[in-house]
Structure formats: C-alpha cells, structure tokens
N, C-alpha and C positions, 0 to 999 in steps of 0.2 A: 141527323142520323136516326134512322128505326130504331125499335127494342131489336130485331135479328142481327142487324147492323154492330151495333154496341155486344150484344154477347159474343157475338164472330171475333171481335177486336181485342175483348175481355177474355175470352178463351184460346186466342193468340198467343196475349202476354202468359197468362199463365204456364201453357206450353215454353213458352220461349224460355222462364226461371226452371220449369222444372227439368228441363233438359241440360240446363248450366248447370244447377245441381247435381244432375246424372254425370255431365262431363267431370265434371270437379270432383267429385266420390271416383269415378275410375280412374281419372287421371295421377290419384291421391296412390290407389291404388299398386297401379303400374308401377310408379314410382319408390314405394315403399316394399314393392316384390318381386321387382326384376332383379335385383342384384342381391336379394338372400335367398339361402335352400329351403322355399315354400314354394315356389312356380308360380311366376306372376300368368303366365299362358292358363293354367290349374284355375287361381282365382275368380278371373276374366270371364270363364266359360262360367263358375260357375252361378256370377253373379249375373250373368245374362239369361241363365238356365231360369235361376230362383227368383231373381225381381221383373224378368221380361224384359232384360233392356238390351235385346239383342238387335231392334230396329234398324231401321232403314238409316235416321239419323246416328248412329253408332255402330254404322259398317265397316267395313274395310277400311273407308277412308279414314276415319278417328282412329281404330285400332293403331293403323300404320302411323300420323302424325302424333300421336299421344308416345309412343314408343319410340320416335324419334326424340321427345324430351327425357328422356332417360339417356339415350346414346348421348345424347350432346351434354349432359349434366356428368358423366366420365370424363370423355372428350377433355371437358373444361378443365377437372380437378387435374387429368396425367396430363395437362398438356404440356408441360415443361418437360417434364420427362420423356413423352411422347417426343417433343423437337431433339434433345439431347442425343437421344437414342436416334432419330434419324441422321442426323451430322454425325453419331461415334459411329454406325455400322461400318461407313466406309475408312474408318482410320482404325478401328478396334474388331478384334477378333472377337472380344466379350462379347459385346453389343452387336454384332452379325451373328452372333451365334444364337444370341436371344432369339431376333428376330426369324431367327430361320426355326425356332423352336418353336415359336407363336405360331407361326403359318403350318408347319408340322400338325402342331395339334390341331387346326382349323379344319387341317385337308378332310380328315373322316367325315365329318358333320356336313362336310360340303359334298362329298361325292353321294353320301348316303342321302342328304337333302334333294339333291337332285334328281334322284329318280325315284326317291321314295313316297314326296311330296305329295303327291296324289292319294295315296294309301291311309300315308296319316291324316290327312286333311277330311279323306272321305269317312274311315274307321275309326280313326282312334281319339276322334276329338269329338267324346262321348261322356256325359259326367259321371258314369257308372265306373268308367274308367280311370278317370279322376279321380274320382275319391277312393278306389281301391288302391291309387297311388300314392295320393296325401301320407295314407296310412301303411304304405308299405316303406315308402321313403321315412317314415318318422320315424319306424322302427329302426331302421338301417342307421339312421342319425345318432339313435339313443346306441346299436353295437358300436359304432366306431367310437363312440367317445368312452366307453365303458372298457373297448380292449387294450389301451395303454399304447399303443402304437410307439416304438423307438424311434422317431425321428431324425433322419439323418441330412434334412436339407435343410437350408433356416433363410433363405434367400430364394425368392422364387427365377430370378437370374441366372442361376447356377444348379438347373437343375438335368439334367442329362439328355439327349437327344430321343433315345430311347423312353425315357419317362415320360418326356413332352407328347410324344407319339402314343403313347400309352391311356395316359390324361385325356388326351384328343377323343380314343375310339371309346372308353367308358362315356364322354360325352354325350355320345351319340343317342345314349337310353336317354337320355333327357326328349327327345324329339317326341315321346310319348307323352301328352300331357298332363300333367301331374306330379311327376319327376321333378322337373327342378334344373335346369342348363346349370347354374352354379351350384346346388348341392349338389348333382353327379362329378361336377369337378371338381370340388374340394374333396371329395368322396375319396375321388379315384389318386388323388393329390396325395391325398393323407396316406393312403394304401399303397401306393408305391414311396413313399418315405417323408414328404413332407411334414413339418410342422403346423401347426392351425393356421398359422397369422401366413405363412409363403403359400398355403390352398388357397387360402381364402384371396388374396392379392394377385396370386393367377387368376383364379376367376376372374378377377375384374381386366387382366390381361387378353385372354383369352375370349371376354365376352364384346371385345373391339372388333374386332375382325367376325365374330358368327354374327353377333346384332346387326353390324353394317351389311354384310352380306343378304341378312334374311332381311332387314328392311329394303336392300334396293330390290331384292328380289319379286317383294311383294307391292310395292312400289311402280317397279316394271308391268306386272301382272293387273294391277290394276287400278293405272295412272289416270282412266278414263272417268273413276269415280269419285277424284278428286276436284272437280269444278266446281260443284256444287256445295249444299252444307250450309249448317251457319257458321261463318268464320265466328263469332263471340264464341259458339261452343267449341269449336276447336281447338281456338287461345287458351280458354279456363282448362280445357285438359290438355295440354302439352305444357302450359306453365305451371299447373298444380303436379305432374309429371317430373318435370325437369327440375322443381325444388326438392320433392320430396327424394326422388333422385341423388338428388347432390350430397342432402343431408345425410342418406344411407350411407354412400358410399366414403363419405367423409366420414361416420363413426363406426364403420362396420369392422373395421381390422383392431379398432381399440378393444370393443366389446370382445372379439373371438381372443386377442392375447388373454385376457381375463376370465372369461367366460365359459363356458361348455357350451353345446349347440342344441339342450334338454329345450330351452324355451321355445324353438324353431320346429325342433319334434315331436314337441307336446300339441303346436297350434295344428300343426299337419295334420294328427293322428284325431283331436276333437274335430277337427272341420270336416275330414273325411267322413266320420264316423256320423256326424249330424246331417252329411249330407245323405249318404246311405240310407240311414235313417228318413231322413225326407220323402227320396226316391221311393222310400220300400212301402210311404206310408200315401204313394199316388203325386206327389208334390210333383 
C-alpha cells in the first residue's frame, strides 16, 4: 500500500469515529430533550447551526431514525398501560373516553401540520428564531410556576373533553421551533387546571400519537434516503436516543412532583441568550 493509499484509509477511520461521536452527542441529545420543555427540534438546529453537523451523513435519514429511538423508549415504558387501555376502551366508558381525548388533542397539530408543513420547514426553522424562543418559552416557564395555579385535575385520565381539545390547539405553537411540543402542553395543561405531575404525564400521552404521526410523515417524505448511510452510525444514535429516552421519561414526573420547572427555564433562557449572542457576533 502507498503513503496516499494509507492516508486515504487513516483518514477513513478517523471519519468513521468522528461521526459515531457526532451520532452519539445527538442521539444523547434527542433523547434527553424530546420529552422535557427545552425542544429537542430547538437544540438539534442549533447544534447543527454551531458545530456544522448538518451534513449529508446526518440528514434526514438519522434525524427521522434517532427520533424513532425516543418514540419507542415511551412506547416501551406505557406499554402495559398502552395494552390495558386498548382492551378497556371497548368495555369502559373511562378508557374510550381517554382515548377519544388523546386523538381530540392530536387533531389541531395534525390539520395544522398538514398544510402548514411547508412554511414552517421553509421559515421558521431559522436559529434566530430559536433562540428568540428558548428565551421567551423560559420566561413563560418561570410565570406559570410563580402564578400559584389552583389546580383542579390530578389525573391526566379525567380531564374534560373540552380541555383535551384546548391542550391540543395551544400545542400547536410548539410547531415553531424552539417552543417546545411538551412544554407548550404542559403549559396549556396547567392553564386550563391541571396539576404539574397530570401536564406533565399528558405530555407523554399526547406525544404518542403527534411523534408517530410526524415520524411516519417524514419517513413517507423521505424513505428514499434511507438506503444509504453508515448503519454503525445510525445504531449509536437511535440507541444513545432510545436510552437516554427511557431514562427521562422514567424520572421526569418524579422530579416535576417535587420540583418547580426554574432549571428547564433557566437552561432555555442562557442557551437562547448565548446563542444570540453568537449570531450577533457573525458565529
């Protein structure tokens, strides 16, 4: 083998770790931000904005697979619940009522996804926007926990048809990125009467049916550029995904009984504010 020979093969491997790297930092990410009120979509852009890893190898295709390890790291933890609930709706009014609650709220985010898609895609997934969002969602974060909200749900099962519908169309600001899919629900949760820990546990209700949706959606859109790829990097991010995932959602309703949502608000309002700051200074 030549000296060009050998550098070509030596600058291969290296590529090849430093991309598993890259997959495994995002996939870390997704998973530790899809399911609390920072916006894992928010993060995503802006880490692709600020370190250039918006590449070819970390298209479409990774976004849509890495994000699949999230849906299925839910999936996993409701799935008994998930099965119960499918066998009670036909015998229990409760349980069809849920259910008709859940799709209730889904419908806004889906009609509006549907033909809004192109707008936001083209407009608004811009990091100036971003981060002007970071920091307006942190703000918001910091009123609600400050204004003492009476809470009158304590079970996210039992919450009104009307409220589910309600939940739903506040949603919808989330489709702007930087917002946050689950801090606008909990948001909107809280504000129409819930308590922290039944917002919060919708969310994760509620992010069954939008996640699956916007993944098959994009999935459909552009199944043509998944052949390719290095499957190793795909693995490290949809399993560094689907752990980090699991772990959230497994402690996320202990910390918010206990906690205020000040740490989630804070991180918004610096990342925003540093990324601004980046932007303004040519970054």
């Amino acid at each position: 083998m030549n000296f060009d020979a050998m550098m070509a093969a030596l600058a291969g491997i290296i590529t090849a770790h430093i991309d598993i790297v890259k997959a495994l930092v995002l996939g870390i990410v997704e998973g530790l931000t899809e399911f609390l009120p920072v916006s894992s979509t928010g993060h995503l852009l802006l880490m692709e904005h600020f370190l250039g890893w918006g590449d070819d190898a970390f298209g479409k295709s990774f976004a849509i697979l890495i994000q699949l390890g999230a849906i299925l790291a839910l999936l996993t933890i409701y799935f008994g619940r998930l099965w119960r609930l499918a066998l009670g709706m036909f015998t229990s009014w409760a349980a069809a009522r849920f259910v008709i609650g859940v799709l209730i709220a889904f419908l806004p985010a889906a009609v509006v996804g549907a033909f809004a898609i192109g707008f936001i895609k083209g407009v608004l997934f811009n990091v100036w926007i971003v981060c002007t969002m970071f920091i307006i969602g942190g703000f918001v974060l910091l009123w609600v926990d400050r204004k003492n909200l009476e809470a009158r749900y304590h079970d996210a099962t039992e919450f009104t048809l009307p409220m589910y519908l309600g939940i739903g169309i506040i949603q919808c600001v989330a489709m702007i990125p930087g917002v946050s899919r689950s801090g606008a629900t909990i948001v909107g949760a809280m504000l129409l009467g819930a308590d922290r820990r039944s917002a919060a546990e919708f969310s994760f209700w509620l992010a069954m049916p939008t996640m699956i949706g916007a993944f098959a959606w994009e999935l459909y859109k552009s199944h043509a550029d998944l052949g390719g790829g290095n499957k190793m990097v795909i693995a490290v991010g949809f399993a560094a995904s689907f752990v980090c995932g699991w772990i959230v959602v497994k402690t996320f309703l202990r910390y918010v009984q206990r906690h205020s949502f000040a740490l989630f608000a804070w991180w918004r309002i610096i990342v925003g504010v540093a990324g601004l700051a980046a932007l303004a200074l040519g970054h």
